[in-house]
N, C-alpha and C positions, 0 to 999 in steps of 0.2 A: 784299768777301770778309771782310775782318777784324768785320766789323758781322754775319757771320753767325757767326761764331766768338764773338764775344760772347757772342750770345744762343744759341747751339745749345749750348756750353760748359755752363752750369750744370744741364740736361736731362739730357745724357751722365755728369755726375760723379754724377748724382741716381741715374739708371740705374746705372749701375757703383756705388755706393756698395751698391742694393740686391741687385744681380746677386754681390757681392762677400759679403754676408752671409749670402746664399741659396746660396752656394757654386755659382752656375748661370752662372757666365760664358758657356761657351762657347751657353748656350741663346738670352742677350740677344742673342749676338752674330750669331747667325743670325737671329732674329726682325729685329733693326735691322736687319739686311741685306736680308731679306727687306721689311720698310716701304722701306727707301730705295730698292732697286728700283723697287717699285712707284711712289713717290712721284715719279720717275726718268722713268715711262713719259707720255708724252705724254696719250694716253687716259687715264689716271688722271689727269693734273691736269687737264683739262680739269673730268672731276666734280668734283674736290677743291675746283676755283675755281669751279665755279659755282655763282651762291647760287639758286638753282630748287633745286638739295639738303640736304635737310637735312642736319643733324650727325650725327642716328641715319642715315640714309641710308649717310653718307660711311662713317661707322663699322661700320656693317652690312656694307658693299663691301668694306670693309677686314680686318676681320675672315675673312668670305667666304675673299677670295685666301691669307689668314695660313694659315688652316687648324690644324692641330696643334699650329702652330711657336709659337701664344702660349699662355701660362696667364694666369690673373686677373688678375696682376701690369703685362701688358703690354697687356691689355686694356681696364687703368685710364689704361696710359700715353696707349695712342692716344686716348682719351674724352678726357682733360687736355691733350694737344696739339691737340684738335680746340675744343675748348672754347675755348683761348688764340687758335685761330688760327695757330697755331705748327708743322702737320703738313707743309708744304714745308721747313722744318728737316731731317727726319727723314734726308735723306743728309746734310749737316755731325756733325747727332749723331749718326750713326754712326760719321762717321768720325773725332771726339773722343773714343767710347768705344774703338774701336778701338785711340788709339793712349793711352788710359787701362790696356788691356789689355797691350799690350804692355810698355808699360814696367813693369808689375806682376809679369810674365813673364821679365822681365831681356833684351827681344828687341828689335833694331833694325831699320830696314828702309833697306837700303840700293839707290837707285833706280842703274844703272848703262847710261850710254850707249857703246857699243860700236860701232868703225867698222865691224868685222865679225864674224859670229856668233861667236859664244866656246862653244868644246868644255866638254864637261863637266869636264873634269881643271882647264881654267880658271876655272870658276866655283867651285870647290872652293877651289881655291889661292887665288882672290881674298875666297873667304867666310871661311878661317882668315885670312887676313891679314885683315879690318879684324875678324873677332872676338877675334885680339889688339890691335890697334891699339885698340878700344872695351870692350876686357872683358866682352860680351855677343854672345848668340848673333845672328845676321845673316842679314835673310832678302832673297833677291837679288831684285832687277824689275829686267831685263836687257830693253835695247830698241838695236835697229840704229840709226846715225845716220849713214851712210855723210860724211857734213860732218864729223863730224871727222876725214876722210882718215887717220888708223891712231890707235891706244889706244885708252883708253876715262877717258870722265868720271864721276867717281863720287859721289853727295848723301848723303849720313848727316844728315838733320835738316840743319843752318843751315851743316856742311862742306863742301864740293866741293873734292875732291883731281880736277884737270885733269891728268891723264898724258894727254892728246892731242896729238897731230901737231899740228893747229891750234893749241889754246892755245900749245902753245912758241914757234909763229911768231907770233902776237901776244905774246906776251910780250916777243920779240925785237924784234918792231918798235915795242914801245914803249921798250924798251930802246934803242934806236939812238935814236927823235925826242926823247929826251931827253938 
């Protein structure tokens, strides 16, 4: 994983570098979407990897499914990731550029595991509290995890605040074996 962050990383900053001067973010960020889906679909990498196709081939398909969503710019991208061999990349740099976007945006994403569904009045309350706690606006990805029998766990990037029923009980019980 980290070996594809490597190499998807300098792709994405290239991209955003140019999407950023063309004042067109949010247009890379659908086209990247739209590639890494694709690139995503099984049927699609089968052509991608198979070398019975050509490059103009793969890039003509590619292009094809993109439809409206590229201009010349991104039409050159896919030709240069196709050329390097570097077009299975295309969901890492997306979601390099993604999070190039966001933080350019002053926005965070915060993943949020929940032993039980959480009403909207709480995801409010919990999106103003860590957009104080982080000084940036906070976008929630709220997912059921019934295992942690009540609270909820929360990831901002490399954080994890564990207000869960579970974590307390293992805290506790390392707390006692020690």
């Amino acid at each position: 994983m980290a070996e594809l962050i490597t190499v998807a990383r300098p792709y994405a900053e290239a991209v955003y570098s140019l999407a950023t001067q063309q004042r067109s973010l949010d247009q890379w960020s659908e086209a990247l979407a739209w590639l890494a889906a694709m690139v995503n679909n099984p049927d699609m990498v089968a052509v991608v990897t198979n070398p019975k196709h050509t490059a103009q081939e793969v890039e003509a398909l590619m292009l094809d499914v993109l439809g409206n969503r590229g201009n010349e710019e991104v039409k050159r991208f896919i030709a240069a990731l196709i050329e390097n061999a570097r077009l299975t990349l295309l969901p890492e740099i997306a979601t390099q550029f993604e999070l190039l976007k966001a933080q350019s945006e002053n926005i965070v994403d915060a993943h949020v595991e929940s032993a039980f569904a959480m009403s909207d009045d709480q995801k409010s309350e919990l999106t103003n509290m860590l957009s104080k706690k982080y000084g940036k606006t906070v976008r929630l990805d709220v997912h059921e995890n019934a295992d942690l029998i009540g609270g909820v766990r929360v990831s901002v990037g490399d954080d994890v605040i564990d207000a869960s029923v579970r974590g307390k009980l293992q805290a506790m019980a390392a707390s006692l074996k020690n």
